[in-house]
PDB file as gemmi writes it, atoms N, CA and C in Angstrom:
CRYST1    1.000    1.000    1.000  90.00  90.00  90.00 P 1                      
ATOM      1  N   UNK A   1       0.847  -1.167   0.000  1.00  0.00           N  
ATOM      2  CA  UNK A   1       0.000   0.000   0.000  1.00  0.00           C  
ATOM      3  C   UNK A   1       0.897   1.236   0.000  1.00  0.00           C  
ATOM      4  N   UNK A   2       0.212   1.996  -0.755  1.00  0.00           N  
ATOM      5  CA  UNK A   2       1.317   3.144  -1.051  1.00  0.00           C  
ATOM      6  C   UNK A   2       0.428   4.628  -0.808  1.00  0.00           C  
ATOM      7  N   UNK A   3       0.662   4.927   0.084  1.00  0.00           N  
ATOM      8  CA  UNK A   3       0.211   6.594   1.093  1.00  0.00           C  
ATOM      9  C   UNK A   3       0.684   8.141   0.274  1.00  0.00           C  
ATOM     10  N   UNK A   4       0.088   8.594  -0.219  1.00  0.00           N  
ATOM     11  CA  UNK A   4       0.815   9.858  -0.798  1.00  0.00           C  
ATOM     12  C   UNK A   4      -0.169  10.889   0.068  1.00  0.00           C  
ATOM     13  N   UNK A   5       0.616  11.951   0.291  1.00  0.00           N  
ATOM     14  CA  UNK A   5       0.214  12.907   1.531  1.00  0.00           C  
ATOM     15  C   UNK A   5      -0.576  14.303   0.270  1.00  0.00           C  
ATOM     16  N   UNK A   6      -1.564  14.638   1.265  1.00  0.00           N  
ATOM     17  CA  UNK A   6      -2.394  15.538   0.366  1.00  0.00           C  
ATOM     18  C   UNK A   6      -1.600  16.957   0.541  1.00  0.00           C  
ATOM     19  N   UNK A   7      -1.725  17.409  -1.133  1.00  0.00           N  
ATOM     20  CA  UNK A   7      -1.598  19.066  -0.906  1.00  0.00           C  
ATOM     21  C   UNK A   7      -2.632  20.263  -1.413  1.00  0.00           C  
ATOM     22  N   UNK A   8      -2.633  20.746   0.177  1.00  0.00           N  
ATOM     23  CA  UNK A   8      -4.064  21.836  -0.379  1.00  0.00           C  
ATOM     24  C   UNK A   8      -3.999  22.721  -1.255  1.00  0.00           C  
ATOM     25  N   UNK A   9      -4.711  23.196  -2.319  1.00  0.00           N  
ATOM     26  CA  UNK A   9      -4.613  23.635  -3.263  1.00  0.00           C  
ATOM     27  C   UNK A   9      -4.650  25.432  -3.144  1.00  0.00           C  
ATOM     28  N   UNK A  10      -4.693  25.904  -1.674  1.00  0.00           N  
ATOM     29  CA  UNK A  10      -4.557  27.162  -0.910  1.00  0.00           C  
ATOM     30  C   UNK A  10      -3.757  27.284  -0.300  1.00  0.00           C  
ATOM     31  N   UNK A  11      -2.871  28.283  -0.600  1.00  0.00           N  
ATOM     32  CA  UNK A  11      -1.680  28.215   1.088  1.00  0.00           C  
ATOM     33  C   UNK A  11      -2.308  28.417   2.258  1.00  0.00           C  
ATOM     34  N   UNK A  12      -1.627  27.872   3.376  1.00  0.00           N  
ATOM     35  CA  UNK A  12      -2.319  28.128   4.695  1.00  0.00           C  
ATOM     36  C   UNK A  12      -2.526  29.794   5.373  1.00  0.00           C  
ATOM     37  N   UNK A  13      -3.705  29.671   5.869  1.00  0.00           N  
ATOM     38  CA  UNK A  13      -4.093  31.034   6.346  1.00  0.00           C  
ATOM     39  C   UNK A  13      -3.220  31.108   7.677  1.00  0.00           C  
ATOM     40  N   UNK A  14      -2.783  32.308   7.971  1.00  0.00           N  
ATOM     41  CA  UNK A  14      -2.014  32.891   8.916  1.00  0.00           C  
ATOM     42  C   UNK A  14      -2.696  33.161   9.926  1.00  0.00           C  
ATOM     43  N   UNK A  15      -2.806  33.085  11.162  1.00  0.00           N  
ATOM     44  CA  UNK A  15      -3.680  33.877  12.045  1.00  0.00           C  
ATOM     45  C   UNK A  15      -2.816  34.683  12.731  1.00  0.00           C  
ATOM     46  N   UNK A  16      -3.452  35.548  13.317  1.00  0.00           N  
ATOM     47  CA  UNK A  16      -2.671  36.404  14.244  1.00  0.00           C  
ATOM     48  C   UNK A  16      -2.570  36.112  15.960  1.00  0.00           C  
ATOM     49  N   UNK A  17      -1.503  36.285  15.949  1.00  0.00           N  
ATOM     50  CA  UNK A  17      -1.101  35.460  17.525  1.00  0.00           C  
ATOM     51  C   UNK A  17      -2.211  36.098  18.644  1.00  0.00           C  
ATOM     52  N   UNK A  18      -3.169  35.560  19.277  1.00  0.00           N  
ATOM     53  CA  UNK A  18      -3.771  36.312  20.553  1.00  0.00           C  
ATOM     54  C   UNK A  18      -3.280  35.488  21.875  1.00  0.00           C  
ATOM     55  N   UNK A  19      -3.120  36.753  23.078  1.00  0.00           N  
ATOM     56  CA  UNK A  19      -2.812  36.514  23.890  1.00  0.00           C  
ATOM     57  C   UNK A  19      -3.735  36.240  24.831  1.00  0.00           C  
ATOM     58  N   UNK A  20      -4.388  34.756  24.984  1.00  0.00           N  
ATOM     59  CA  UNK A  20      -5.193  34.481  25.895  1.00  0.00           C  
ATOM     60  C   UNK A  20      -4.940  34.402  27.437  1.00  0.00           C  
ATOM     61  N   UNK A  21      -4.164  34.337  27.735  1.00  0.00           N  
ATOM     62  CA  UNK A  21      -3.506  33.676  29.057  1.00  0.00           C  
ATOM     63  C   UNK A  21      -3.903  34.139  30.337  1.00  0.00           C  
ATOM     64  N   UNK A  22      -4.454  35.748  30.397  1.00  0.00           N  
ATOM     65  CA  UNK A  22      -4.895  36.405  31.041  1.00  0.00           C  
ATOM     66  C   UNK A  22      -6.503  36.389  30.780  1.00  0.00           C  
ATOM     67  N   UNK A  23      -7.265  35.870  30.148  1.00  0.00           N  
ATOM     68  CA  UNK A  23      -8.398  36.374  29.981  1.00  0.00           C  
ATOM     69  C   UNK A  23      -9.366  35.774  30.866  1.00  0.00           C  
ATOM     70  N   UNK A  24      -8.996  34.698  31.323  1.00  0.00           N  
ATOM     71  CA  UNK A  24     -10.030  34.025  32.657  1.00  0.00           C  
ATOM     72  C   UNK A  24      -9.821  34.757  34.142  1.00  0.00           C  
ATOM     73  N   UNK A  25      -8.340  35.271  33.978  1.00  0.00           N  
ATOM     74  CA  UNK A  25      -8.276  35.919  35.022  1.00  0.00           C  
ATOM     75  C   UNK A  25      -9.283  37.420  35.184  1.00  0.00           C  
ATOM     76  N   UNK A  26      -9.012  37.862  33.786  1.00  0.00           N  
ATOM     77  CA  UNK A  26      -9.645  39.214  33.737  1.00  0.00           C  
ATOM     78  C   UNK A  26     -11.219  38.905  33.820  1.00  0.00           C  
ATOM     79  N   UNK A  27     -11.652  38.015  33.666  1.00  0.00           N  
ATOM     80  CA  UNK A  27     -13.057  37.512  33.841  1.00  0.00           C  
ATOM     81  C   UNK A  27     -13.459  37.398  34.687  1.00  0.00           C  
ATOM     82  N   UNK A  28     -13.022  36.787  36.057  1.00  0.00           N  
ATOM     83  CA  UNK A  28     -13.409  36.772  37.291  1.00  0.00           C  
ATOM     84  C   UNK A  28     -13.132  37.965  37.919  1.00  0.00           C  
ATOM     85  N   UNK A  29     -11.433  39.010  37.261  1.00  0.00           N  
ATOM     86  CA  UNK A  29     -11.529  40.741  38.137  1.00  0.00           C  
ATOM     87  C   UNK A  29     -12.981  40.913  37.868  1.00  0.00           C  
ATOM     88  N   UNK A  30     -13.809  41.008  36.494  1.00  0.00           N  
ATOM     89  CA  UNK A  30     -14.522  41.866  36.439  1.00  0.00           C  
ATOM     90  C   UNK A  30     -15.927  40.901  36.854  1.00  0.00           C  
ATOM     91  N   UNK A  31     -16.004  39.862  37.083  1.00  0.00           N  
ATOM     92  CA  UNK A  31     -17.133  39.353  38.159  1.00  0.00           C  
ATOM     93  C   UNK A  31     -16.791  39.815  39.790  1.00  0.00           C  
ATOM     94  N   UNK A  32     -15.869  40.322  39.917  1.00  0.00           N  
ATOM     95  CA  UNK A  32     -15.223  40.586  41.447  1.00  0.00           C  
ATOM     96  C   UNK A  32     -15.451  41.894  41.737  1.00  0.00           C  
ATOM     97  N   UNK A  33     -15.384  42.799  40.350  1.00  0.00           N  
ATOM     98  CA  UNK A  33     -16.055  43.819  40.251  1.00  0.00           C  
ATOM     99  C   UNK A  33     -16.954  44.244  40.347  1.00  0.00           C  
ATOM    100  N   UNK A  34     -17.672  43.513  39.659  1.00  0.00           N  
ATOM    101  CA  UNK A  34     -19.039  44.218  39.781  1.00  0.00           C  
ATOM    102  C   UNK A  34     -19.697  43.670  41.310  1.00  0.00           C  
ATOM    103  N   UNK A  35     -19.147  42.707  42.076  1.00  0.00           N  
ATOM    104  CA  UNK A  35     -19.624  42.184  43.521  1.00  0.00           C  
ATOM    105  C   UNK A  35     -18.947  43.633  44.453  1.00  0.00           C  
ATOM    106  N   UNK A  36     -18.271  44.044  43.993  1.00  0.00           N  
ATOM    107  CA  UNK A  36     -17.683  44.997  45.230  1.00  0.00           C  
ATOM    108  C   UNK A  36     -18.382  46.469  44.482  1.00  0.00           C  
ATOM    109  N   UNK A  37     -19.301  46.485  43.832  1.00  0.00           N  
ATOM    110  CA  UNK A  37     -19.424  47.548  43.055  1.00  0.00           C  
ATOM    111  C   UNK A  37     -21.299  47.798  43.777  1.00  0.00           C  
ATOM    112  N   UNK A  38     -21.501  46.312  43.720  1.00  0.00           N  
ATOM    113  CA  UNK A  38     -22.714  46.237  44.299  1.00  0.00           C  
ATOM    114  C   UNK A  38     -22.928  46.065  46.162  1.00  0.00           C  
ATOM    115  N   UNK A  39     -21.307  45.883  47.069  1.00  0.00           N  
ATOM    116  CA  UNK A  39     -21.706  46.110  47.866  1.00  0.00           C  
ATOM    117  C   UNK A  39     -21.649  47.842  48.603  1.00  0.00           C  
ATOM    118  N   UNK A  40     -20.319  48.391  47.515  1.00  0.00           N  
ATOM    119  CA  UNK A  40     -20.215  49.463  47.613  1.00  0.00           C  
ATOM    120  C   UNK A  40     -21.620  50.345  47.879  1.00  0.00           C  
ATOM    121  N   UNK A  41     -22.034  50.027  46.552  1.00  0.00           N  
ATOM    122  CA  UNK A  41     -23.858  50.762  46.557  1.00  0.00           C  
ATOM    123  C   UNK A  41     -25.199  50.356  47.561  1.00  0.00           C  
ATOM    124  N   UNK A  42     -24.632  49.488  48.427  1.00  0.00           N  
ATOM    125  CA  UNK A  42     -25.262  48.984  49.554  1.00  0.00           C  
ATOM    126  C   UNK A  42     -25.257  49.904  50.818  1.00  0.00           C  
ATOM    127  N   UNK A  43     -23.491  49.758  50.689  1.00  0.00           N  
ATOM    128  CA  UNK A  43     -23.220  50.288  51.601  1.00  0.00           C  
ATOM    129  C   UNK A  43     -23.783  51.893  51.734  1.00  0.00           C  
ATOM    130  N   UNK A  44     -23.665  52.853  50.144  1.00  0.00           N  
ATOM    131  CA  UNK A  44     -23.498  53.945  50.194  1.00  0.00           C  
ATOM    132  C   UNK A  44     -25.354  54.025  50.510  1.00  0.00           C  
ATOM    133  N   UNK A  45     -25.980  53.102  50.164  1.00  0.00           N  
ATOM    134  CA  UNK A  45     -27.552  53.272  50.513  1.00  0.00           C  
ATOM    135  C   UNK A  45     -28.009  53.167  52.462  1.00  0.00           C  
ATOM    136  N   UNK A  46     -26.609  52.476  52.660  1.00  0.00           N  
ATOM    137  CA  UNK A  46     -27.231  52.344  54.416  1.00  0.00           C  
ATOM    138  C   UNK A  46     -27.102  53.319  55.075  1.00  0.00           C  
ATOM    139  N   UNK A  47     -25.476  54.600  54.294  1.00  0.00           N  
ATOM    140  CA  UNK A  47     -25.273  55.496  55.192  1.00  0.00           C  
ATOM    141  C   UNK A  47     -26.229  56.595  54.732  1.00  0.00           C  
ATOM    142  N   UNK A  48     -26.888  56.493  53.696  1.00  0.00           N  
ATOM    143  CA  UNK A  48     -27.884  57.369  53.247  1.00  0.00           C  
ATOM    144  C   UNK A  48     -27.136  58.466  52.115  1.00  0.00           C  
ATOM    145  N   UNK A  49     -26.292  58.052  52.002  1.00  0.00           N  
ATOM    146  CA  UNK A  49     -25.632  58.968  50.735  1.00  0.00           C  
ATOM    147  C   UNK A  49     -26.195  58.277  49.215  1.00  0.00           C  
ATOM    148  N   UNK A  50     -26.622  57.278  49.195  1.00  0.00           N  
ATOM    149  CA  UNK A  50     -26.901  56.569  48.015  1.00  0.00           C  
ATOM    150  C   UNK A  50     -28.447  56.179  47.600  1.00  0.00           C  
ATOM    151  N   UNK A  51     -29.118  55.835  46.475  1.00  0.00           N  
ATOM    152  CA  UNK A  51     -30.430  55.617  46.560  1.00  0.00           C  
ATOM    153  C   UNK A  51     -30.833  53.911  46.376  1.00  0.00           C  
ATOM    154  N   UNK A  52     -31.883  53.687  46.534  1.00  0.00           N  
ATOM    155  CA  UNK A  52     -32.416  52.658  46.853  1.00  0.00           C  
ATOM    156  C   UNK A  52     -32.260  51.736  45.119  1.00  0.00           C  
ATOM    157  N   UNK A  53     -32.652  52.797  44.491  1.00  0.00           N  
ATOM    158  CA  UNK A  53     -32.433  52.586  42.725  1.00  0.00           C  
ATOM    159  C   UNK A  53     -31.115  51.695  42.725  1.00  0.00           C  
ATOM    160  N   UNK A  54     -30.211  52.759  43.129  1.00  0.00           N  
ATOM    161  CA  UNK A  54     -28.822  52.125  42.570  1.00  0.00           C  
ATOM    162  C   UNK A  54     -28.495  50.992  43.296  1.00  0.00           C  
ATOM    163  N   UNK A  55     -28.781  50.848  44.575  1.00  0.00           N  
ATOM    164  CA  UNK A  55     -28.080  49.540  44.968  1.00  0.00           C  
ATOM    165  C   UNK A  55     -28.842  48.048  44.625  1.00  0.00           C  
ATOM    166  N   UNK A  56     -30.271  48.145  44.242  1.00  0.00           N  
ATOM    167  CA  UNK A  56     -30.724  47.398  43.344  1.00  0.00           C  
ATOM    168  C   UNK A  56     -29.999  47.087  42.193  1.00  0.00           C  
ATOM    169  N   UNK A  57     -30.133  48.073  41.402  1.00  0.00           N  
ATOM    170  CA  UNK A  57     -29.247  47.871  40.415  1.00  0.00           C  
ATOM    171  C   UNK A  57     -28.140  47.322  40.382  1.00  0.00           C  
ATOM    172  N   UNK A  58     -27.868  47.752  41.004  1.00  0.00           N  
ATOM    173  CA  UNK A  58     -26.227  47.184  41.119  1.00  0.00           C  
ATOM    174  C   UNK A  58     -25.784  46.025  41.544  1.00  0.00           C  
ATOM    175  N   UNK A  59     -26.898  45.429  42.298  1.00  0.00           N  
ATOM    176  CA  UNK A  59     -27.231  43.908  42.957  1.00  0.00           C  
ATOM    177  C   UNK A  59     -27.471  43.401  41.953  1.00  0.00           C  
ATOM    178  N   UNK A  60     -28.449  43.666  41.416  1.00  0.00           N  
ATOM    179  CA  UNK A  60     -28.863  42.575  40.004  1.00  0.00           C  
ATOM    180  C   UNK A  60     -27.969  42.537  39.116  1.00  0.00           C  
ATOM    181  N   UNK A  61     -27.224  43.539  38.801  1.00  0.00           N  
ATOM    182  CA  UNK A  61     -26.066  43.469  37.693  1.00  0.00           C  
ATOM    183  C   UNK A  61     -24.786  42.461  37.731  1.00  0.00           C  
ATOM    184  N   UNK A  62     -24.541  42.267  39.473  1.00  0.00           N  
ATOM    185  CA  UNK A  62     -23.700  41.588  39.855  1.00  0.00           C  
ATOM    186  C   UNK A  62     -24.315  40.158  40.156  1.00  0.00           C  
ATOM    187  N   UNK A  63     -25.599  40.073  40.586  1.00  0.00           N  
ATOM    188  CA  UNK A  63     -26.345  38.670  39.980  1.00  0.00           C  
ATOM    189  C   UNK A  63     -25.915  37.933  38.788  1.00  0.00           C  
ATOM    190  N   UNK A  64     -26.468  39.148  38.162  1.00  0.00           N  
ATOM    191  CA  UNK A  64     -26.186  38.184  36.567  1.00  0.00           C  
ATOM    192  C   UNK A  64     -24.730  38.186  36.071  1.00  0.00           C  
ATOM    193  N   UNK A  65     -23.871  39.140  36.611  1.00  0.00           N  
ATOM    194  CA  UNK A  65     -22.586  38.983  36.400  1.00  0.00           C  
ATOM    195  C   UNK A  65     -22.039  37.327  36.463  1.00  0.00           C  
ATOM    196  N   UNK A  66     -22.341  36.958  38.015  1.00  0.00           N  
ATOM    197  CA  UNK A  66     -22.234  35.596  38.918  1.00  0.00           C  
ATOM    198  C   UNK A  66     -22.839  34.707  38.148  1.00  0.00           C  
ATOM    199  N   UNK A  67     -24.194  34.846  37.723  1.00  0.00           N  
ATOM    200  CA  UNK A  67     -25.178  34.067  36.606  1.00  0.00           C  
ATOM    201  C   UNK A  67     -24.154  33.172  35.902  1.00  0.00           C  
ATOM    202  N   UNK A  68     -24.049  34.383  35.136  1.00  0.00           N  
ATOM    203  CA  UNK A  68     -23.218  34.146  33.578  1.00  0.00           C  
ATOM    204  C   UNK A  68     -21.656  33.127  33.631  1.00  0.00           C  
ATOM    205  N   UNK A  69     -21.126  33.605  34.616  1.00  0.00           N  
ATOM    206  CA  UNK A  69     -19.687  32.801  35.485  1.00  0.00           C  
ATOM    207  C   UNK A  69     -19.528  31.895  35.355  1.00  0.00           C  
ATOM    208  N   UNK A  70     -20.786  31.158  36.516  1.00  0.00           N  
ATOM    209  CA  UNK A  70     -21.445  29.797  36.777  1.00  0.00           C  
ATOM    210  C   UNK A  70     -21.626  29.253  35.568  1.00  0.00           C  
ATOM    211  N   UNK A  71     -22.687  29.834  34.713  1.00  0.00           N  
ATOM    212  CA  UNK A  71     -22.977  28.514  34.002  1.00  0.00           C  
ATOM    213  C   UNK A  71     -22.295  28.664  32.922  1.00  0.00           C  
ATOM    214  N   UNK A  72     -21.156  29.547  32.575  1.00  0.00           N  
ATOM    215  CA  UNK A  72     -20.027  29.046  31.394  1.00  0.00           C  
ATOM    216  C   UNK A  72     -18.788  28.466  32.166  1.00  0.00           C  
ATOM    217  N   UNK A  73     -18.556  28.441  33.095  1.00  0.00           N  
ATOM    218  CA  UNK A  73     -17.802  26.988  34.348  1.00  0.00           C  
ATOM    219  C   UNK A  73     -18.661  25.917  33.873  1.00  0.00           C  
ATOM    220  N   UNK A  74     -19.798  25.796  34.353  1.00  0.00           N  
ATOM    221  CA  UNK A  74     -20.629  24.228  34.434  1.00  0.00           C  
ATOM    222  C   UNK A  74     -20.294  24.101  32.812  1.00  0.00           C  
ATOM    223  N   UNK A  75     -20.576  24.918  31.607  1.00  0.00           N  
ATOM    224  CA  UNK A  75     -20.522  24.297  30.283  1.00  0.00           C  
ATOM    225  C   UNK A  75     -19.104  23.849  30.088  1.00  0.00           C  
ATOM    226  N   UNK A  76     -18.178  24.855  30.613  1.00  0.00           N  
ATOM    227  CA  UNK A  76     -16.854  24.239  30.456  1.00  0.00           C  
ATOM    228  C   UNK A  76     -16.422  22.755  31.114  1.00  0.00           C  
ATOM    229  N   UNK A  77     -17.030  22.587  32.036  1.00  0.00           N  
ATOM    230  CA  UNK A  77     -16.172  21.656  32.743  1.00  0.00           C  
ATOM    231  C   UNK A  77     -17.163  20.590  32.295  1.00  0.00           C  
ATOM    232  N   UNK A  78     -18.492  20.479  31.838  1.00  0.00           N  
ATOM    233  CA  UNK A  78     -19.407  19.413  30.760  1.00  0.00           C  
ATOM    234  C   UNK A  78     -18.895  19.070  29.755  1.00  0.00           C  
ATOM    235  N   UNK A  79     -18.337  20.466  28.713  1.00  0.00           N  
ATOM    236  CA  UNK A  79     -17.358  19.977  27.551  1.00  0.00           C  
ATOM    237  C   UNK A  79     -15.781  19.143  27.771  1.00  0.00           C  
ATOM    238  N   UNK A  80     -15.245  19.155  28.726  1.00  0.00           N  
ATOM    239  CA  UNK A  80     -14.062  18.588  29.697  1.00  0.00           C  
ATOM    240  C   UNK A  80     -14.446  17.249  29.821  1.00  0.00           C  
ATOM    241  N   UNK A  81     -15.649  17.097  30.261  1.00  0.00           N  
ATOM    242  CA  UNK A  81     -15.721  15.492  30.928  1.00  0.00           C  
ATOM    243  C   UNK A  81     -16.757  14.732  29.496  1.00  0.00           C  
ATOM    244  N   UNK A  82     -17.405  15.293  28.647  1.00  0.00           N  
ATOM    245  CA  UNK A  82     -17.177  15.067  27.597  1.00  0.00           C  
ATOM    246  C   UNK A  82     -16.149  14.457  26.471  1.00  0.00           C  
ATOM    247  N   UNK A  83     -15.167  15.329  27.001  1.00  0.00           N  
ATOM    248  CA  UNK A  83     -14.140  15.129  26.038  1.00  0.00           C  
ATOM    249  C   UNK A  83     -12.944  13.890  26.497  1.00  0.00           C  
ATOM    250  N   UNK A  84     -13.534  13.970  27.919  1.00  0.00           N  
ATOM    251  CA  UNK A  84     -12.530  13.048  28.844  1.00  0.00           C  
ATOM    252  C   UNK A  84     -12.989  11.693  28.857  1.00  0.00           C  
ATOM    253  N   UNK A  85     -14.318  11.541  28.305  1.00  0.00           N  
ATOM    254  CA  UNK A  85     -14.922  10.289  28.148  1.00  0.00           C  
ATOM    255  C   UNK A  85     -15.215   9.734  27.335  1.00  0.00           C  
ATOM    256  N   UNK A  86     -14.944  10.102  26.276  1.00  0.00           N  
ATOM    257  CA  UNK A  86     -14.404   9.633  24.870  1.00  0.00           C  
ATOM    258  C   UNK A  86     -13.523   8.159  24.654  1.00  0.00           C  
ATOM    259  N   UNK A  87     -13.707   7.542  23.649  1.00  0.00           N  
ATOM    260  CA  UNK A  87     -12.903   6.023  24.227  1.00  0.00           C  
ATOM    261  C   UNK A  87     -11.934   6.460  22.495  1.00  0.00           C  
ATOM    262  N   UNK A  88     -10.744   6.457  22.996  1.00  0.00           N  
ATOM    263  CA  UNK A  88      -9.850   6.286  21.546  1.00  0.00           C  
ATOM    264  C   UNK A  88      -9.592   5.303  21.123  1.00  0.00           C  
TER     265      UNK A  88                                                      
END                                                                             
């Protein structure tokens, strides 16, 4: 049997180098953010400098901040054990 190796009839596309390495980190600053952003506005509502509006707001924003976190963790670590259970 005789194997001859394929050649694509396009040169290969180049991509441009991105620097991921930091970006999970920067994902959780800014879920960490918006939690200290929303107790900030808690706080500024207890001493009475702040309104009732904003620290709502700002609760729910950091809800769904946390929301969003969670369940792209749970999809990640589903696609992981997915991939980990695979039989080669």
């Amino acid at each position: 049997m005789r194997v001859e190796l394929l050649v694509p009839d396009a040169p290969p596309v180049r991509r441009a180098a991105i620097d991921e390495s930091g970006a999970f980190a920067q994902a959780l600053d800014t879920v960490g953010a918006a939690l200290v952003g929303a107790d900030r506005a808690e706080d500024a509502f207890a001493v009475g400098s702040g309104t009732l509006q904003a620290a709502v707001y700002e609760r729910a924003r950091a809800d769904v901040a946390l929301s969003v976190a969670t369940a792209t963790a749970q999809r990640a670590a589903q696609a992981l054990q997915s991939i980990f259970n695979m039989q080669v």
